[in-house]
N, C-alpha and C positions, 0 to 999 in steps of 0.2 A: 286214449280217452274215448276215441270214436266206438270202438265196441261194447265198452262197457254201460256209456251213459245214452248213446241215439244210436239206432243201427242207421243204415242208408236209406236214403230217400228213394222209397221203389219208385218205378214209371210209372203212370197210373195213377197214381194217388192222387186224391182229391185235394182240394184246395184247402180246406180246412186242418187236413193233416198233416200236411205239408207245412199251415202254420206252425200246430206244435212241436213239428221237428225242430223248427225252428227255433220257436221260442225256450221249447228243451234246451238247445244247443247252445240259447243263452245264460239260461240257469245254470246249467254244467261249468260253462265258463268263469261266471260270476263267482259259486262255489269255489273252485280250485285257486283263485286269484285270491279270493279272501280265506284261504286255508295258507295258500303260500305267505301271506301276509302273519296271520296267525302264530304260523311254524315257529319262528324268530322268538318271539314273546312266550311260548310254550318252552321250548326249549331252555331260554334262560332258567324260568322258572326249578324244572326238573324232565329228565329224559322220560322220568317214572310218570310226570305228567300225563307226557306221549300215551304210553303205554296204558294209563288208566283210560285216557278217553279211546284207545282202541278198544280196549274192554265192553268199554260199557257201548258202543256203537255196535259191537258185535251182539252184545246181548240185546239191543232193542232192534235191531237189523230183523230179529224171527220173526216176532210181532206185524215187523213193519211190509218183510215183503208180505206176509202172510194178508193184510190189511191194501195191498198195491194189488196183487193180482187177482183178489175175490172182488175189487170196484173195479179195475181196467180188464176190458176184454186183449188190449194189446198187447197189454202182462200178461197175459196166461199164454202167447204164444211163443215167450221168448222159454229160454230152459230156465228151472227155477234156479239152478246155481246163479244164471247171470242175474236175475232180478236179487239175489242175495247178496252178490257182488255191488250193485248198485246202491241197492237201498241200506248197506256198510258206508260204501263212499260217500255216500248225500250225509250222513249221519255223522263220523268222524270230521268232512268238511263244515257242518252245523254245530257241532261241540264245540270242534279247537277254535271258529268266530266266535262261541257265546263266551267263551274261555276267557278271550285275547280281550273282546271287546270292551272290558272297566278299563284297560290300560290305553287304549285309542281313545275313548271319552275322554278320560282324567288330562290325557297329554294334552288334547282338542281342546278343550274346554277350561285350561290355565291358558292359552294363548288367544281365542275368540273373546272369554270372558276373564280378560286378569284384575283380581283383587286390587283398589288403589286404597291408599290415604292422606289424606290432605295436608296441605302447607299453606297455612292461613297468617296473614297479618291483620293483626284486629289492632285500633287505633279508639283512641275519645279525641288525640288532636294534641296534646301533653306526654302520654302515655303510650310504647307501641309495646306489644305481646306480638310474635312471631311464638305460633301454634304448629308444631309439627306432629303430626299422628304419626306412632308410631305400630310395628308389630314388634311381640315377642321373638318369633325367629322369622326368617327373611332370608333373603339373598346377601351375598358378598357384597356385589356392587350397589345394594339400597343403605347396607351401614356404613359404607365407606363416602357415598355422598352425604347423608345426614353428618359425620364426620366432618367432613371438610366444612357444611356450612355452619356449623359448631363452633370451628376455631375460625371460622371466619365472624362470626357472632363474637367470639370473647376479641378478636380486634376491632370490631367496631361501638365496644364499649358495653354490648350485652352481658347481663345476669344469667345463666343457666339454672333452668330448674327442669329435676327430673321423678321421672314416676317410679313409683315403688316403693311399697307397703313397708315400714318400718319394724321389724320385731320390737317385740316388748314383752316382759318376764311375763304381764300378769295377761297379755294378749295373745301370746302365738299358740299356745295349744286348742283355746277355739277355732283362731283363726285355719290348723290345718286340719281338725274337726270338719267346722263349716264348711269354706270357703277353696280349701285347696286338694280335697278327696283325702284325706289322712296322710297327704305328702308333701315331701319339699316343691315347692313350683319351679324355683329355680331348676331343678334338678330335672323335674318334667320337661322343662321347657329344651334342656339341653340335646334328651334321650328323642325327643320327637326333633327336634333340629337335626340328627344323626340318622334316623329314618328317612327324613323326608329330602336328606339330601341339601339342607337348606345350613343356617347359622344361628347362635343365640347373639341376642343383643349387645349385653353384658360384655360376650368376646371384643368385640369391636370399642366400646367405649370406654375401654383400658386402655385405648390409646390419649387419653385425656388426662390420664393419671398425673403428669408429668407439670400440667398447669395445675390442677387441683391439689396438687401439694405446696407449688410456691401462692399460688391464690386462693385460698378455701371457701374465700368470702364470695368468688364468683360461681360457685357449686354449690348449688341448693338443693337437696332433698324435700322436695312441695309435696309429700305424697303423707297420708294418717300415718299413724300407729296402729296393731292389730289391736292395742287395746282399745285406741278411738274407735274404731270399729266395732267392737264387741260392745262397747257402753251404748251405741247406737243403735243398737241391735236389740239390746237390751229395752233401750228406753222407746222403741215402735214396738217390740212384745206388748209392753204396758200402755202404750196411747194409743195404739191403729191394730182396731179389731180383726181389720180386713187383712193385714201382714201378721198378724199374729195365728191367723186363722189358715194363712199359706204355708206355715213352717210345719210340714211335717214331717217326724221322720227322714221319710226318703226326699224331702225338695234339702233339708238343711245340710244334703251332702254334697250338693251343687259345686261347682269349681268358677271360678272367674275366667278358665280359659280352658281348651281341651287338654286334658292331660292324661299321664300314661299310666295315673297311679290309682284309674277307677275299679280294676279287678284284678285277679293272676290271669285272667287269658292275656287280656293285652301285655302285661309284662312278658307273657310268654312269647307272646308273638314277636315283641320287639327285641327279645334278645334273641330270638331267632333269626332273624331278620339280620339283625348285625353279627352274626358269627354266618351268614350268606355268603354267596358269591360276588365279585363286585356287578356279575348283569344281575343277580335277583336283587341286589339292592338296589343299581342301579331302577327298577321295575319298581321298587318297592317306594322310592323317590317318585317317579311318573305318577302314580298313583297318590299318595299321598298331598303332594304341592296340590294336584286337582281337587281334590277331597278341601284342603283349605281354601283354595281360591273360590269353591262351592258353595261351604258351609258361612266363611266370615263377610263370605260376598253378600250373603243376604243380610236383607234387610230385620235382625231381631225382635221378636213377639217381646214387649217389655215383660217384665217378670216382677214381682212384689221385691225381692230380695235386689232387684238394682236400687232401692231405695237407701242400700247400705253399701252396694257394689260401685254405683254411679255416683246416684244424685250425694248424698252423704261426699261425696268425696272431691266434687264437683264445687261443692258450697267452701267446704276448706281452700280450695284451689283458687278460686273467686274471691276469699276473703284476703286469700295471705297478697294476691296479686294488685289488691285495691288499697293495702295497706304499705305496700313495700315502697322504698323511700326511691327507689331504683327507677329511670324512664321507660329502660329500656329491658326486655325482659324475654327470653327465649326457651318456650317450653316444650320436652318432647316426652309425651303425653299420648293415651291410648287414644285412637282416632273414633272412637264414642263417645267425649268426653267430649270433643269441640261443640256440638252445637246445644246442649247444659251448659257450657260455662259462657256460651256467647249471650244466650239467654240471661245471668246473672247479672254479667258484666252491663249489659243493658237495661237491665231493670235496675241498676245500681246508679247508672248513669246515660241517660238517652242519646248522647252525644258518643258513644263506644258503637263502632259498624265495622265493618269487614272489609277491609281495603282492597285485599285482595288475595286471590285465593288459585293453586295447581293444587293436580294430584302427582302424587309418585307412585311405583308398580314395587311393593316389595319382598313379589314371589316371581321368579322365573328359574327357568331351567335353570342348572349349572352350565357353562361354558365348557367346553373339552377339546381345545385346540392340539393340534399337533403339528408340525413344520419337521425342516429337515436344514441341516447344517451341511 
């Protein structure tokens, strides 16, 4: 490395020079360390990777020494092969970091800032609602504890009630029109749970099945019909100029969550993905989990169509729960929904507050243990 990137430090030399040998010597360091880093995550990807960022480091190397030794008088002493040699190496070690670096953030950035949602018990004093936010896909280990406190809810005398849109003849083909990009959700939700290394809901809450066939009365389905939906839809077209005014075209293909079915590239890409290797998938997981723990982590700009997303849906949810004959009532429910419905519940009745309130984490790595016998 010494020849290529600092020659030695002549006797003589000034103090100043002396520094940038120096601090060279740190750059040069720093470079290789973060190339070696890099290498790993490149290579999962493709060798061909490699190969392209050598390429193209080689092709801006002319430019570059050409640009080093018309400003530095000390480049023009060395031979121009080394300066070419050099200003390749700074190049291919600056690529394969810019390369690597989305999968360093994504992985970073699931574990400093991880997505939670909440686990609320709301109370009037007669009445208790246990509010569980929940995701579409998640972690193994976040549906397996909602799970357990599920069947620990139906022994302690709770009502389950669950989210998710009802079909209905004369509502689902708006509804996958509108609201789901011209697709199944379900099905979205699966294909991005398999990318992202993560699980669908649905898989997990099949293990409930077994009560909700001997008890059905204790499984509620609290969530519209796509038709109620569309009549709602329908009837802010005709009374709210301002939503009426928002639907255009391109907003009315909007989706209630991200999904896989908004163009052919992303199909492409995810069936690309999954006929990978298990390190590009596994890469394709790193990335992805950060990407949601990013995007649902923030805090959402309201939008006119949560009027039929949300609040619409929020009011049924409020209504069926103020009605039901039941004390005790346990709902898992998207985690934007809670503080709309705590809102209703309290304008319904002053004496409804928030008992008390955790979050849960329901994206992290997968675990990959290994032992030996």
């Amino acid at each position: 490395m010494t020849d290529i990137a600092t020659p030695p430090i002549p006797a003589g030399s000034s103090w100043n020079e002396r520094l940038k040998l120096r601090l060279s010597t740190i750059v040069w360091f720093l470079l290789a360390v973060g190339f070696l880093l890099a290498l790993p995550v490149i290579l999962d990807v493709s060798w061909l990777l490699v190969l392209a960022l050598a390429v193209l480091a080689l092709i801006l190397a002319l430019p570059a020494t050409w640009i080093v030794r018309s400003r530095f008088k000390r480049q023009r002493q060395q031979l121009r092969r080394t300066s070419f040699a050099k200003a390749f190496a700074a190049l291919l070690f600056v690529l394969s970091i810019i390369a690597a670096a989305p999968v360093y953030f994504f992985a970073l950035y699931t574990d400093l800032h991880p997505m939670t949602v909440p686990q609320a018990t709301l109370s009037n004093g007669s009445k208790t609602v246990v509010f569980q936010g929940m995701a579409h896909i998640g972690s193994e280990g976040f549906y397996k504890s909602v799970v357990y406190d599920l069947e620990s809810a139906l022994n302690d005398g709770y009502v389950l009630y669950y989210e998710g849109v009802m079909g209905s003849k004369d509502g689902d083909e708006w509804f996958n029109q509108h609201l789901a990009g011209g697709g199944d959700l379900n099905t979205n939700y699966q294909m991005l749970s398999e990318v992202c290394g993560l699980n669908f809901q649905l898989d997990y809450f099949g293990l409930l099945t077994a009560d909700r066939t001997l008890h059905p009365e204790r499984h509620i389905s609290a969530d519209v019909t796509t038709a109620d939906m569309m009549h709602e839809y329908d009837r802010l077209m005709q009374s709210d100029p301002v939503f009426a005014a928002s639907q255009t075209p391109a907003t009315t293909q909007a989706t209630t969550e991200p999904t896989t079915s908004g163009g052919g590239g992303a199909t492409t890409m995810i069936g690309w993905l999954q006929q990978g290797s298990p390190q590009l998938r596994a890469l394709a997981g790193t990335v992805c989990r950060g990407f949601i723990s990013l995007e649902l982590g923030k805090k959402a700009a309201p939008e006119e169509m949560d009027k039929v997303i949300v609040d619409f849906r929020n009011r049924k949810l409020a209504d069926r729960i103020l009605s039901d004959t039941n004390q005790k009532i346990y709902i898992t429910y998207g985690a934007g929904h809670l503080p709309g419905l705590l809102a209703l519940l309290e304008a319904s009745d002053a004496s409804w507050t928030m008992k008390s309130l955790k979050w849960l984490r329901p994206v992290v790595a997968p675990e990959d243990l290994d032992g030996k016998l």
